[in-house]
PDB file of N, H, CA, C and O in Angstrom:
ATOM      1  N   UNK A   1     171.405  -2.330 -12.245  1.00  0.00           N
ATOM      2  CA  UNK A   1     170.683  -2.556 -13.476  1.00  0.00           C
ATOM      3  C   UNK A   1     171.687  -2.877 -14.570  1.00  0.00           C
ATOM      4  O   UNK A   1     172.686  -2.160 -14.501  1.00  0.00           O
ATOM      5  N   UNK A   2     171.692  -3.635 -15.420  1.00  0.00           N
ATOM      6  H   UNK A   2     170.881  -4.217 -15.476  1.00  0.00           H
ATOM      7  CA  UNK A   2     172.301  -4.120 -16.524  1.00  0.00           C
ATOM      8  C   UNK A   2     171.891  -4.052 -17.705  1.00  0.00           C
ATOM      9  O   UNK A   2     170.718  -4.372 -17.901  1.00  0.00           O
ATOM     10  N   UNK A   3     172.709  -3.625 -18.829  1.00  0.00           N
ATOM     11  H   UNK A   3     173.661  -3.365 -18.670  1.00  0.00           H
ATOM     12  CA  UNK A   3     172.076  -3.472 -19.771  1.00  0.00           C
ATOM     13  C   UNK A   3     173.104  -4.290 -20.909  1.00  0.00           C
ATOM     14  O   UNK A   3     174.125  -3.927 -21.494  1.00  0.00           O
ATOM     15  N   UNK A   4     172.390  -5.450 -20.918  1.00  0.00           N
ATOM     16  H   UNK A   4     171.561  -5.745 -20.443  1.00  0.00           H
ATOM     17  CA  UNK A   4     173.715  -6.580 -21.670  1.00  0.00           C
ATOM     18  C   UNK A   4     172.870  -6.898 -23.202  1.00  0.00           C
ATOM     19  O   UNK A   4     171.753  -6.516 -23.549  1.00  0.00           O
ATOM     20  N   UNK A   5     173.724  -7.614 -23.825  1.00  0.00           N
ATOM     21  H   UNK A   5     174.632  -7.924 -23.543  1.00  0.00           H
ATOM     22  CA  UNK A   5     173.216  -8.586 -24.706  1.00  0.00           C
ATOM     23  C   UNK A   5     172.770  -7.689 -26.327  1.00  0.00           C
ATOM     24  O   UNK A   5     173.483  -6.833 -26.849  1.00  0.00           O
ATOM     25  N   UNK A   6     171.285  -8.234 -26.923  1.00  0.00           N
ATOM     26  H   UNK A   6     170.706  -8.930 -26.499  1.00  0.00           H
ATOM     27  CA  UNK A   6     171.376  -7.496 -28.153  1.00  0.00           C
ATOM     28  C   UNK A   6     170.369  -6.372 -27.999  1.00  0.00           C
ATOM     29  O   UNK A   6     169.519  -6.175 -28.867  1.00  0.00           O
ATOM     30  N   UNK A   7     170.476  -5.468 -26.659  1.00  0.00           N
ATOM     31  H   UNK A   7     171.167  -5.628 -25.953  1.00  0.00           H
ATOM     32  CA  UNK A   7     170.321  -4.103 -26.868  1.00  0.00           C
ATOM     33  C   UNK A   7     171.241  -2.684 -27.827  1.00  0.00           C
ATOM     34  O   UNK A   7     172.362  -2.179 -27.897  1.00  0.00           O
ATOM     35  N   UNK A   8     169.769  -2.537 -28.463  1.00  0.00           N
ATOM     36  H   UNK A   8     168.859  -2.947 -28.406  1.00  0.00           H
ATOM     37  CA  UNK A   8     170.723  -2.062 -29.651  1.00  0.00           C
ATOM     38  C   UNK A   8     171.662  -2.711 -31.226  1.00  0.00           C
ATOM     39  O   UNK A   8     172.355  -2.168 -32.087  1.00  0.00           O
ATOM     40  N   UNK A   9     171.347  -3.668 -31.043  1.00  0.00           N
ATOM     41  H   UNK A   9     170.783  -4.108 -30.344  1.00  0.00           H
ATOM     42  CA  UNK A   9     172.312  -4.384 -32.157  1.00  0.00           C
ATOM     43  C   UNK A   9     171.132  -4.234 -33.138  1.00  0.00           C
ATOM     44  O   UNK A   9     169.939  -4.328 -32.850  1.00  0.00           O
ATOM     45  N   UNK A  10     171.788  -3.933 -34.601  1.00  0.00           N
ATOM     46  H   UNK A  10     172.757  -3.857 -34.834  1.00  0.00           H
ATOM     47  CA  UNK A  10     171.115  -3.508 -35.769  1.00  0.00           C
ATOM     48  C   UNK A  10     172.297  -3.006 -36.751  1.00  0.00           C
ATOM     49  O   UNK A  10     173.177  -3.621 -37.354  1.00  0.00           O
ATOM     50  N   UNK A  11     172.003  -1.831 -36.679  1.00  0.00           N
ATOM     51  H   UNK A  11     171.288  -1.332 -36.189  1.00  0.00           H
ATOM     52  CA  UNK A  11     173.310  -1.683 -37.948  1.00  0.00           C
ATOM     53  C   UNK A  11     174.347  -0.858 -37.108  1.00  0.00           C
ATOM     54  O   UNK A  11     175.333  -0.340 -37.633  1.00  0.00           O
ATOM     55  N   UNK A  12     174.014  -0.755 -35.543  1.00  0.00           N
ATOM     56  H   UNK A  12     173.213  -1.176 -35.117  1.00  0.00           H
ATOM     57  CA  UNK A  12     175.526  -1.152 -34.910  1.00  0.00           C
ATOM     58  C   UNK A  12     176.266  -1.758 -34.838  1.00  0.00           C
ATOM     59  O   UNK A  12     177.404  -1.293 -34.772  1.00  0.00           O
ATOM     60  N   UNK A  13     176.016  -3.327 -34.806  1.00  0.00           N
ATOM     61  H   UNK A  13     175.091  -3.705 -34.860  1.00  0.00           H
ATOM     62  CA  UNK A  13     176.414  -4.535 -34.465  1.00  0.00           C
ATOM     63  C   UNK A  13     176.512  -4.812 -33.008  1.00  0.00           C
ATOM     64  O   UNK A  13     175.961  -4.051 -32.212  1.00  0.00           O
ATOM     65  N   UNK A  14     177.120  -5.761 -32.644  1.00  0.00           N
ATOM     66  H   UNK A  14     177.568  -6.379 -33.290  1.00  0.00           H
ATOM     67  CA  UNK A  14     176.710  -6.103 -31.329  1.00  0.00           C
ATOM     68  C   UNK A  14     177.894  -5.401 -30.599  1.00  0.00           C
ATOM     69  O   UNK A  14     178.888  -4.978 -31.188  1.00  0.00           O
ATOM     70  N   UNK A  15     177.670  -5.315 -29.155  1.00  0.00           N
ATOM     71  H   UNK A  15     176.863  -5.659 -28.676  1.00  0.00           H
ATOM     72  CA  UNK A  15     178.158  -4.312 -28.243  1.00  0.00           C
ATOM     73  C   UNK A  15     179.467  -5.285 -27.844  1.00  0.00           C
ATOM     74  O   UNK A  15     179.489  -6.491 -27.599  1.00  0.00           O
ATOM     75  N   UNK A  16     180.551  -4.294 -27.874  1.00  0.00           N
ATOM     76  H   UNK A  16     180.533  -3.314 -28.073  1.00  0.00           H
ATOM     77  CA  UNK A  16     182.015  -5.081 -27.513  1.00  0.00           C
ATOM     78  C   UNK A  16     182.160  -4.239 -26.311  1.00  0.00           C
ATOM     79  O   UNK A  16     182.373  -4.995 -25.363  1.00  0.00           O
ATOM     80  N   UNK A  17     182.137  -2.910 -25.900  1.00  0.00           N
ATOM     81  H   UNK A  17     181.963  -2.295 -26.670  1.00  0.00           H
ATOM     82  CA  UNK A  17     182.146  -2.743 -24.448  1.00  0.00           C
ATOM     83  C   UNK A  17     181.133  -1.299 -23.884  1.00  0.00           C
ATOM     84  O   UNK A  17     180.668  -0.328 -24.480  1.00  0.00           O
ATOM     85  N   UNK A  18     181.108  -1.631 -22.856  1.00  0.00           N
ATOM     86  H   UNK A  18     181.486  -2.420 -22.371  1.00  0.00           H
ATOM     87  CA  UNK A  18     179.690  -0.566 -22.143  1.00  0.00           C
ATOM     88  C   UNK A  18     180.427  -0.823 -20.966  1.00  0.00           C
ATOM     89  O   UNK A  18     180.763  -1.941 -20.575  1.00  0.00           O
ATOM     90  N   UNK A  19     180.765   0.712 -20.186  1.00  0.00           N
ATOM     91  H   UNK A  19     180.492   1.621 -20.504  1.00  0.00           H
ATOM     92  CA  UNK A  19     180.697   0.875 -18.990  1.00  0.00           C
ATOM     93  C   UNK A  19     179.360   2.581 -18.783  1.00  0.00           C
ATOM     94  O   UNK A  19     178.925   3.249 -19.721  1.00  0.00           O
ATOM     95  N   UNK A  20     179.077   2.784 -17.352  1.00  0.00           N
ATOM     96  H   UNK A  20     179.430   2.241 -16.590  1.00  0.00           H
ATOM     97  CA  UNK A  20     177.804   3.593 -16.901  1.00  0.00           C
ATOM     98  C   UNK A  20     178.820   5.140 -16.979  1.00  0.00           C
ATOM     99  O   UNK A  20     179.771   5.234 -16.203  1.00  0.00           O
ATOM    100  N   UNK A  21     178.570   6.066 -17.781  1.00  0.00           N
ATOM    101  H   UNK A  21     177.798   5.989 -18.411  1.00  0.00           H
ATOM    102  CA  UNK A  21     179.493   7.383 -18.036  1.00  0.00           C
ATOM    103  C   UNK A  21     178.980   8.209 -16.752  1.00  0.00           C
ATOM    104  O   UNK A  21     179.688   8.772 -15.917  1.00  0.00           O
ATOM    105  N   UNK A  22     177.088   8.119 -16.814  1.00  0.00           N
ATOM    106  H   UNK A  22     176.513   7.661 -17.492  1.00  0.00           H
ATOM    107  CA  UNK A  22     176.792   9.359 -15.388  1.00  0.00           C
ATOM    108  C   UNK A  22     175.298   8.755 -14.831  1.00  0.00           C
ATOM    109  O   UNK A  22     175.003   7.836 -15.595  1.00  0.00           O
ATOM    110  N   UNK A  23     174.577   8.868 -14.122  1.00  0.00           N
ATOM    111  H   UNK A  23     174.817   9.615 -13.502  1.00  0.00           H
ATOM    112  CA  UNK A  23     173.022   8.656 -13.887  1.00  0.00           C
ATOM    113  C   UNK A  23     173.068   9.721 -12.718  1.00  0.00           C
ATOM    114  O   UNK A  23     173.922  10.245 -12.002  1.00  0.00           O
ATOM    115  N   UNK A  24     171.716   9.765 -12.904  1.00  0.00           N
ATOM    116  H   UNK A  24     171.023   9.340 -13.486  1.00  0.00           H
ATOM    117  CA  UNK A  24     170.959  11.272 -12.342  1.00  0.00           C
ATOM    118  C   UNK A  24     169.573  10.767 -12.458  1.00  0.00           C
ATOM    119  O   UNK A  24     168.953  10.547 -13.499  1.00  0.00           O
ATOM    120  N   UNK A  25     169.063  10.570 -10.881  1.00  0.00           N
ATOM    121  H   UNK A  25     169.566  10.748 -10.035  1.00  0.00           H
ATOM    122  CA  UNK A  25     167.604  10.678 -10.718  1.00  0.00           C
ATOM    123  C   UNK A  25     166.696  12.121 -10.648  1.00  0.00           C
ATOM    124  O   UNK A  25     166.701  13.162  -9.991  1.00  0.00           O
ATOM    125  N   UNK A  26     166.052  11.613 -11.559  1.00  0.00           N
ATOM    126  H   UNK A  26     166.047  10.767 -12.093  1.00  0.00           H
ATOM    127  CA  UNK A  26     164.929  13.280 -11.819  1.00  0.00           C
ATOM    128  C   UNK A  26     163.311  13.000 -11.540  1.00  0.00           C
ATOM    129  O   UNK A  26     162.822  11.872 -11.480  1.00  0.00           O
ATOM    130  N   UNK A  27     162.717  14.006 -11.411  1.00  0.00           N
ATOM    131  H   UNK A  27     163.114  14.922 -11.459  1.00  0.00           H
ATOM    132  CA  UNK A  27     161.599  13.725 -11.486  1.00  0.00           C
ATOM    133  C   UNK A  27     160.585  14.454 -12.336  1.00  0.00           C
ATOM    134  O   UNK A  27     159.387  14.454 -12.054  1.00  0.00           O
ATOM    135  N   UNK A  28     161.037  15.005 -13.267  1.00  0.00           N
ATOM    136  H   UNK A  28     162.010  15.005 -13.497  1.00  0.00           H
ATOM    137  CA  UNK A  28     160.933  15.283 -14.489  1.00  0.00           C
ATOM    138  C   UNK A  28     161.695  15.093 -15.646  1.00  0.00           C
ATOM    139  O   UNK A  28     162.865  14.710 -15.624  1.00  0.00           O
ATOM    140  N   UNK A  29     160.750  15.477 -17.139  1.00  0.00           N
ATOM    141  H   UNK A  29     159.800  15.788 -17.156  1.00  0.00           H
ATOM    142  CA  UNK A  29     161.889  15.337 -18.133  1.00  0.00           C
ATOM    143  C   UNK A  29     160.895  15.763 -18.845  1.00  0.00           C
ATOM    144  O   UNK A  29     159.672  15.634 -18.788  1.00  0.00           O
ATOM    145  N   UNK A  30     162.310  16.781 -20.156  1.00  0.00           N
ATOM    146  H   UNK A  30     163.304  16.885 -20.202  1.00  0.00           H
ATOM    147  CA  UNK A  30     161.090  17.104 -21.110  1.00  0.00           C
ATOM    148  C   UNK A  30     160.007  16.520 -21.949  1.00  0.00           C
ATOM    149  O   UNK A  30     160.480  15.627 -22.652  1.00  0.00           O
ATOM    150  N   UNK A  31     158.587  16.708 -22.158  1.00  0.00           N
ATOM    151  H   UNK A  31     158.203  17.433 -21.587  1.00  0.00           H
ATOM    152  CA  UNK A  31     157.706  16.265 -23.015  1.00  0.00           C
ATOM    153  C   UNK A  31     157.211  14.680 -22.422  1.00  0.00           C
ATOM    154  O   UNK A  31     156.463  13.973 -23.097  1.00  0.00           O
ATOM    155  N   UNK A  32     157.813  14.190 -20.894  1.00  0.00           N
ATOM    156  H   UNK A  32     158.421  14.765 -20.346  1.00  0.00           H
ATOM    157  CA  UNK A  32     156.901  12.897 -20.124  1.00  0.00           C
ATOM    158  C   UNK A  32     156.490  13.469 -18.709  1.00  0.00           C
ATOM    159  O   UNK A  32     157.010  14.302 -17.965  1.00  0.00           O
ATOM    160  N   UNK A  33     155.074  12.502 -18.614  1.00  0.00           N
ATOM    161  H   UNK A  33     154.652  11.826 -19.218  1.00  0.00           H
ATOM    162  CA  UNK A  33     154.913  13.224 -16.635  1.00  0.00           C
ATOM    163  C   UNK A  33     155.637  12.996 -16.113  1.00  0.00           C
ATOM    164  O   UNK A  33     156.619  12.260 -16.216  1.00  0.00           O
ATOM    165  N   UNK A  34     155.079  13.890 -15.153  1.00  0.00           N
ATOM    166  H   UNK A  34     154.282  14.488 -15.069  1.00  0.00           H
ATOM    167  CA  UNK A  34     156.015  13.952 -13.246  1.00  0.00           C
ATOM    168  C   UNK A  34     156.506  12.600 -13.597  1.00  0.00           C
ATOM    169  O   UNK A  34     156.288  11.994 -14.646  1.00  0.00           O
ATOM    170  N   UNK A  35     157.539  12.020 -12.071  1.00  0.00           N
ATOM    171  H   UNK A  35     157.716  12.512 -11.219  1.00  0.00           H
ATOM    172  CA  UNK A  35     157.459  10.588 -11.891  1.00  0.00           C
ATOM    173  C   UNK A  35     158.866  10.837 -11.551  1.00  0.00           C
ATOM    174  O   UNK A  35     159.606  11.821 -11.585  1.00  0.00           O
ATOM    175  N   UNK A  36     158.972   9.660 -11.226  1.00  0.00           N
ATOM    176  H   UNK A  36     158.371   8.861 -11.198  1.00  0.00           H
ATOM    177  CA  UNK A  36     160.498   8.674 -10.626  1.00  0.00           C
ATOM    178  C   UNK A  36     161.285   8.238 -11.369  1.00  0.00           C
ATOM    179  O   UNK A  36     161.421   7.016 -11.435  1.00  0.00           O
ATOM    180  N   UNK A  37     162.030   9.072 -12.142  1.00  0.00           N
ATOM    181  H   UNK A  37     161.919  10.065 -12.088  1.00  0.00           H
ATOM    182  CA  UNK A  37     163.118   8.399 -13.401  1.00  0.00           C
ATOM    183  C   UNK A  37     164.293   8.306 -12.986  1.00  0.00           C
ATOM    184  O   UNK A  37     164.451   8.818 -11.877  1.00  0.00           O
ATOM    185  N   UNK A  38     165.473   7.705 -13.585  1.00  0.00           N
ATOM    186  H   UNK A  38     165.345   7.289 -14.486  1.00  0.00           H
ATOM    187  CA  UNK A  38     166.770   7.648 -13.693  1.00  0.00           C
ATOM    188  C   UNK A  38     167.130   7.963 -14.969  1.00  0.00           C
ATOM    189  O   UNK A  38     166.473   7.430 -15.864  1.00  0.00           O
ATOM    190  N   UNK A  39     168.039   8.720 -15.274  1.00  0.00           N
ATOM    191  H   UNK A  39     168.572   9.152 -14.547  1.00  0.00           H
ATOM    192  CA  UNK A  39     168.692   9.201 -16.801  1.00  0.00           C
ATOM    193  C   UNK A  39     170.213   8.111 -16.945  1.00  0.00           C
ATOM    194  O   UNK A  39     170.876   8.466 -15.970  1.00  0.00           O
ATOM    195  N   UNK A  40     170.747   7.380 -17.432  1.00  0.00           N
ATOM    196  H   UNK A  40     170.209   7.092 -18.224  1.00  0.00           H
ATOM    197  CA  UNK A  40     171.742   6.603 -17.497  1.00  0.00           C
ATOM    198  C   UNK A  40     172.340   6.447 -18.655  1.00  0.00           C
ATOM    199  O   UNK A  40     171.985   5.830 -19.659  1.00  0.00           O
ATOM    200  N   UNK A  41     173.411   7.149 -18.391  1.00  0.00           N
ATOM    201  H   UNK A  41     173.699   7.651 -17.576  1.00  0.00           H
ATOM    202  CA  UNK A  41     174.272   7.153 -19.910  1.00  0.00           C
ATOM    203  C   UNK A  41     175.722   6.245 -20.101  1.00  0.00           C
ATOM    204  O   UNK A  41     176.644   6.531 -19.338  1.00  0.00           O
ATOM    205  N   UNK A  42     175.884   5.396 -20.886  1.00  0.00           N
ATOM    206  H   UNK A  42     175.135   5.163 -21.506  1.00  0.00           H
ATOM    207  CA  UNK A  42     176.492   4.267 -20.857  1.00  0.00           C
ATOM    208  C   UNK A  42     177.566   4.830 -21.954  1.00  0.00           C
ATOM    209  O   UNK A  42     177.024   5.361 -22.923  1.00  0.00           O
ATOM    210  N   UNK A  43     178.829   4.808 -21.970  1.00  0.00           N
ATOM    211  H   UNK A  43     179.270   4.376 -21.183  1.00  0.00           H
ATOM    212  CA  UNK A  43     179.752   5.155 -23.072  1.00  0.00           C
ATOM    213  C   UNK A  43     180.128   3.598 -24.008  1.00  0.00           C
ATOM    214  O   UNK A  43     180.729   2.639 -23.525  1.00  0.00           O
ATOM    215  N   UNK A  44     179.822   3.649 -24.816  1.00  0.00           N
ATOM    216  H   UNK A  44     179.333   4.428 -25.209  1.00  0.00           H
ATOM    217  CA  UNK A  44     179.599   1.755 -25.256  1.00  0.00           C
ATOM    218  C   UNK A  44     180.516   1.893 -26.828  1.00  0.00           C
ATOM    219  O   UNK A  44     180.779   2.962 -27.378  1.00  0.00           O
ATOM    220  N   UNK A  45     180.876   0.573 -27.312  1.00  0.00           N
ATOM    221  H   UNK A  45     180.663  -0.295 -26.864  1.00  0.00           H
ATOM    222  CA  UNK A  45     181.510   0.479 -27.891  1.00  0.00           C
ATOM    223  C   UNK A  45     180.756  -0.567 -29.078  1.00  0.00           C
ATOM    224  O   UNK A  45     181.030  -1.748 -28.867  1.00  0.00           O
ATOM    225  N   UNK A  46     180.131  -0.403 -29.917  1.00  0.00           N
ATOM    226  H   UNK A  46     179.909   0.557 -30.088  1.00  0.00           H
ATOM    227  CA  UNK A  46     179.709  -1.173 -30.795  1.00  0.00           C
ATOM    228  C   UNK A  46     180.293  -1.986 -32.181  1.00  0.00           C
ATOM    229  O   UNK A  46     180.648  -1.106 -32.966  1.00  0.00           O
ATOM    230  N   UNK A  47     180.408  -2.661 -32.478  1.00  0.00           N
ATOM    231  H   UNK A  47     180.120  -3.376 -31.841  1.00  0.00           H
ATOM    232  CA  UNK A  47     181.320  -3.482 -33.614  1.00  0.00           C
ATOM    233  C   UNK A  47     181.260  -2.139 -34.698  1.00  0.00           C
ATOM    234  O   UNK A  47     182.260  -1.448 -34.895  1.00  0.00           O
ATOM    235  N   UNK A  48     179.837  -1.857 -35.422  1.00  0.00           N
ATOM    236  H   UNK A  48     179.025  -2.418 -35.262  1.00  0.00           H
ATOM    237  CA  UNK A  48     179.857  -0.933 -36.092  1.00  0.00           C
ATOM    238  C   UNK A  48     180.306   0.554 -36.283  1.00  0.00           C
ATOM    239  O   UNK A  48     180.640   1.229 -37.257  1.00  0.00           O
ATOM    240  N   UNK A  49     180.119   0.869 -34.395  1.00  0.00           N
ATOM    241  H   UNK A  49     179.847   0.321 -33.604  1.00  0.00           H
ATOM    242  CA  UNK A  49     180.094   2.244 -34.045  1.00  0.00           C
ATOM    243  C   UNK A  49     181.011   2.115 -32.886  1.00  0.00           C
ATOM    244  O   UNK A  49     180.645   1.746 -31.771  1.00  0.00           O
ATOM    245  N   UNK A  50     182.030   2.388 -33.161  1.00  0.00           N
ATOM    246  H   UNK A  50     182.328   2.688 -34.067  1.00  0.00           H
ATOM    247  CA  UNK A  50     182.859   2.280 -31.803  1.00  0.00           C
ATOM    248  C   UNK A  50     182.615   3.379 -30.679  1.00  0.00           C
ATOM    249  O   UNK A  50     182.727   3.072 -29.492  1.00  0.00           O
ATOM    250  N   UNK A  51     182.276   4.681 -31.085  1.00  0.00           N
ATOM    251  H   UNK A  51     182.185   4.930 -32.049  1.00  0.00           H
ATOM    252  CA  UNK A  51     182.089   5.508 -30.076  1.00  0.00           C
ATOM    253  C   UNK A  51     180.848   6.186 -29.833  1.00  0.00           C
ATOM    254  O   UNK A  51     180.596   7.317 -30.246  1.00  0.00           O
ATOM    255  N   UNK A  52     180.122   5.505 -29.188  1.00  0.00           N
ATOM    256  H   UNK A  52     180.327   4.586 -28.853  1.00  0.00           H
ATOM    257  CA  UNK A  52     178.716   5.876 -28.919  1.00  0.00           C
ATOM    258  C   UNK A  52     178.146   6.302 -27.394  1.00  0.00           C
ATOM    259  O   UNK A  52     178.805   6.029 -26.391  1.00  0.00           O
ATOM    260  N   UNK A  53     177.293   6.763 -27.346  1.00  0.00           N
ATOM    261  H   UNK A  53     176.757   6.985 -28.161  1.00  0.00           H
ATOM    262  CA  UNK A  53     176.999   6.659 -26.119  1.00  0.00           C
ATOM    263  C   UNK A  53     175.017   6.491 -26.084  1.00  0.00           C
ATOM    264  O   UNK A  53     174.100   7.076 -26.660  1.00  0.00           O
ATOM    265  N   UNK A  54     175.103   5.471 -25.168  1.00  0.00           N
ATOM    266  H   UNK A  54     175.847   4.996 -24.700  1.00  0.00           H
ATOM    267  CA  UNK A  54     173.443   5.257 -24.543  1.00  0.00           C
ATOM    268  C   UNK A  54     173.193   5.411 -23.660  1.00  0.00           C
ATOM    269  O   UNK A  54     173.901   5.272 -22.663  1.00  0.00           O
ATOM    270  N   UNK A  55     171.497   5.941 -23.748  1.00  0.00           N
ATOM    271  H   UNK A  55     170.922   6.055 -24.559  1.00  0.00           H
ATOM    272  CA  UNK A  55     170.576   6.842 -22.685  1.00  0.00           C
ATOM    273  C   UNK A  55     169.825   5.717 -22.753  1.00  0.00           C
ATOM    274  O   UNK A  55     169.560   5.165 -23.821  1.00  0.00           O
ATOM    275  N   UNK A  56     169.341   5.210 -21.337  1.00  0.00           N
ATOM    276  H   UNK A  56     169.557   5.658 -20.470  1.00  0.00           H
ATOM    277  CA  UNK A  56     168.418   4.371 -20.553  1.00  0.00           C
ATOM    278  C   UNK A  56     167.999   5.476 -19.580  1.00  0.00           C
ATOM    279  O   UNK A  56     168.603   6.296 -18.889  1.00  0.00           O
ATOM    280  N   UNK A  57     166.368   5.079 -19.869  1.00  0.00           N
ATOM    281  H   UNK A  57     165.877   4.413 -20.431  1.00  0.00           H
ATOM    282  CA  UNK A  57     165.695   5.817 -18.756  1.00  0.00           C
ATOM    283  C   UNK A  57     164.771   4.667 -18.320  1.00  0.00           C
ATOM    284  O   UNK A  57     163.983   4.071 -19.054  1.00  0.00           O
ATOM    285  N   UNK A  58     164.976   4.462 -17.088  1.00  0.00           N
ATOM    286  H   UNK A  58     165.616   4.947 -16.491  1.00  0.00           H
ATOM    287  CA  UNK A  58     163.778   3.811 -16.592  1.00  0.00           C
ATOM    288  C   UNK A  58     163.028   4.851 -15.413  1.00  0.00           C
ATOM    289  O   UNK A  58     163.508   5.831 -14.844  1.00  0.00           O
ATOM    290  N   UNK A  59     161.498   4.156 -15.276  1.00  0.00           N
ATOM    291  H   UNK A  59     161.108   3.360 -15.739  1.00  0.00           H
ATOM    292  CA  UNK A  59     160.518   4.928 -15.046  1.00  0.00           C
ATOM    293  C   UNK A  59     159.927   4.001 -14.346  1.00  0.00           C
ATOM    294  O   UNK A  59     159.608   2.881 -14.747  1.00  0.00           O
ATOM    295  N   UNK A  60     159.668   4.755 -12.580  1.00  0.00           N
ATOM    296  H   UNK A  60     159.927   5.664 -12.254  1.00  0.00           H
ATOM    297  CA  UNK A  60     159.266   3.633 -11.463  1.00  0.00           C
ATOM    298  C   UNK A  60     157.304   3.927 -12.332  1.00  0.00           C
ATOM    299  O   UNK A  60     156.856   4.996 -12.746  1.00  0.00           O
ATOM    300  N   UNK A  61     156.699   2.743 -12.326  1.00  0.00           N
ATOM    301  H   UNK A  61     157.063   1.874 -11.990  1.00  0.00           H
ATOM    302  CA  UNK A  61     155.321   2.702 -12.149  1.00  0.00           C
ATOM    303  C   UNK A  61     154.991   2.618 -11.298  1.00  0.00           C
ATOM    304  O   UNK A  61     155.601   1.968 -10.450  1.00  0.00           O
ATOM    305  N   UNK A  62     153.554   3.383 -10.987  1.00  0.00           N
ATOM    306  H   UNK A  62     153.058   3.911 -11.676  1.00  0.00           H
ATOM    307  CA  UNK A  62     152.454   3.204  -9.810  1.00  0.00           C
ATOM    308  C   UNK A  62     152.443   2.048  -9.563  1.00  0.00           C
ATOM    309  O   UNK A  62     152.053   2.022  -8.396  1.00  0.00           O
ATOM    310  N   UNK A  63     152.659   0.758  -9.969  1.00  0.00           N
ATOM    311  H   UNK A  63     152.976   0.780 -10.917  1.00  0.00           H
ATOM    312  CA  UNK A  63     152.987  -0.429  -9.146  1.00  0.00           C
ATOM    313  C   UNK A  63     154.290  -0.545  -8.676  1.00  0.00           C
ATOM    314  O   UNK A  63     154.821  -1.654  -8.748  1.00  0.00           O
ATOM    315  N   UNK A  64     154.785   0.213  -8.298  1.00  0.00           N
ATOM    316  H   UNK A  64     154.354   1.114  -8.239  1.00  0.00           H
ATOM    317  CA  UNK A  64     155.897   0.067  -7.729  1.00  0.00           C
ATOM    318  C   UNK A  64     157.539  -0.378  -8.583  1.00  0.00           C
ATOM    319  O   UNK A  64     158.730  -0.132  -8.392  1.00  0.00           O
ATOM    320  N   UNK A  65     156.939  -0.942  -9.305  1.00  0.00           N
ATOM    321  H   UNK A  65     155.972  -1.142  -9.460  1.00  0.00           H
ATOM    322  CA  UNK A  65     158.292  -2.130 -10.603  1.00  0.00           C
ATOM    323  C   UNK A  65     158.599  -0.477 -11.441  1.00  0.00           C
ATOM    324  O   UNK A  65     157.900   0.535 -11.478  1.00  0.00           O
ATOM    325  N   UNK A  66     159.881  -0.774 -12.007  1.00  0.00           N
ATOM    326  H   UNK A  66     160.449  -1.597 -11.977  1.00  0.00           H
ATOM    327  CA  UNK A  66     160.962   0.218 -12.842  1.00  0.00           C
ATOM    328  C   UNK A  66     161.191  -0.594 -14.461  1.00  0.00           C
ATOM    329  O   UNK A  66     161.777  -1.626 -14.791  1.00  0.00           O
ATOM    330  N   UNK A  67     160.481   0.356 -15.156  1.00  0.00           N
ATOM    331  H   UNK A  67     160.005   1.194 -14.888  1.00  0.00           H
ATOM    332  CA  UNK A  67     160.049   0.064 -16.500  1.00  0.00           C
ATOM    333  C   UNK A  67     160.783   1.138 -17.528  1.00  0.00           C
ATOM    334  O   UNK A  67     160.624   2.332 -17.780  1.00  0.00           O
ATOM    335  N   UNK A  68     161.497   0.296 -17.898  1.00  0.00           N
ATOM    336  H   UNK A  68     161.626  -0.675 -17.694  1.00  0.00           H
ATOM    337  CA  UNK A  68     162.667   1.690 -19.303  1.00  0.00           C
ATOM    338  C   UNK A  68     161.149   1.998 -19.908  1.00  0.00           C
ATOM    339  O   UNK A  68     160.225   1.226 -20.169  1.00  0.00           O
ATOM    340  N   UNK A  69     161.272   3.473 -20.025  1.00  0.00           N
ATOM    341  H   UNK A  69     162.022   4.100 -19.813  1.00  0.00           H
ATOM    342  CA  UNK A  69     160.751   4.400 -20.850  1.00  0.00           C
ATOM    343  C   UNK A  69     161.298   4.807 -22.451  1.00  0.00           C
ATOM    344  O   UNK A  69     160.680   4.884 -23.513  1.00  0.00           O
ATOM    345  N   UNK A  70     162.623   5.009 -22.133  1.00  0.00           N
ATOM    346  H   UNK A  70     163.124   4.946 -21.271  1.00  0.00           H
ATOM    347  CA  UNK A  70     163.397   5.534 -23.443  1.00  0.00           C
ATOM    348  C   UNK A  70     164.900   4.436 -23.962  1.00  0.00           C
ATOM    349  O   UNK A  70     165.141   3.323 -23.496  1.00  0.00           O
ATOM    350  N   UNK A  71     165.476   4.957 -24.713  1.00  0.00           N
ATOM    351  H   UNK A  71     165.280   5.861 -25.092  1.00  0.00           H
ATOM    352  CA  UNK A  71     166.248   4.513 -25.139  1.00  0.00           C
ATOM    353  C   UNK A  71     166.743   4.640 -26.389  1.00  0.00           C
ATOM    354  O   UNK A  71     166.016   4.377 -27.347  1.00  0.00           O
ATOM    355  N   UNK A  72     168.262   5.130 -26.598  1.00  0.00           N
ATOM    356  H   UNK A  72     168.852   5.343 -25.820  1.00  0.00           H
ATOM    357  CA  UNK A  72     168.547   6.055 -27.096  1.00  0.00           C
ATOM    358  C   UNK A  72     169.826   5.621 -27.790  1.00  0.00           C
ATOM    359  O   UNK A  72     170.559   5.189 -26.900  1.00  0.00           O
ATOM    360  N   UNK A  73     170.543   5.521 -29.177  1.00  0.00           N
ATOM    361  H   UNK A  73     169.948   5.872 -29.899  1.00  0.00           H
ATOM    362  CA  UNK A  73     171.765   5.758 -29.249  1.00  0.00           C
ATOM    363  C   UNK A  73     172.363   6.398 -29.924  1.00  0.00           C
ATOM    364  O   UNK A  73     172.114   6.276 -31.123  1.00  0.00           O
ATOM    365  N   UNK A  74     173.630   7.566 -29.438  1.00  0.00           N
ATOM    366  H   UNK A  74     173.832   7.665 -28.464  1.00  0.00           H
ATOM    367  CA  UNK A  74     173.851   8.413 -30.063  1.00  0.00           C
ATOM    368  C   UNK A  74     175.094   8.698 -30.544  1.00  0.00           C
ATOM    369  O   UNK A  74     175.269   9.688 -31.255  1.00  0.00           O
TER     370      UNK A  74
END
């Protein structure tokens, strides 16, 4: 999964580097249903914010396809 381009750009600015820090499949999480998630935390480097880190969660649907739920930068 890739997470390129102007995710996140705002009064970060645009992303100069992102590598994947940890992921962990769960099947819970606080305050969403059951289900098939991935937690993915990206240590990224933003023009504005050089030391950040982002949470991607995607979330398998009953059709089968993997749909980000969250998204996060902190």
């Amino acid at each position: 999964m890739g997470v390129k381009g102007r995710c996140g750009q705002g009064s970060t600015g645009a992303v100069k580097s992102r590598r994947v820090a940890s992921s962990q499949a769960t099947h819970s999480l606080p305050g969403a249903p059951d289900g098939d998630y991935v937690v993915i935390h990206f240590a990224t480097s933003f023009e504005q914010k050089a030391d950040a880190t982002e949470t991607v969660t995607p979330m398998k649907d009953p059709d089968g396809h993997w749909r980000v739920s969250g998204y996060y930068i902190r």
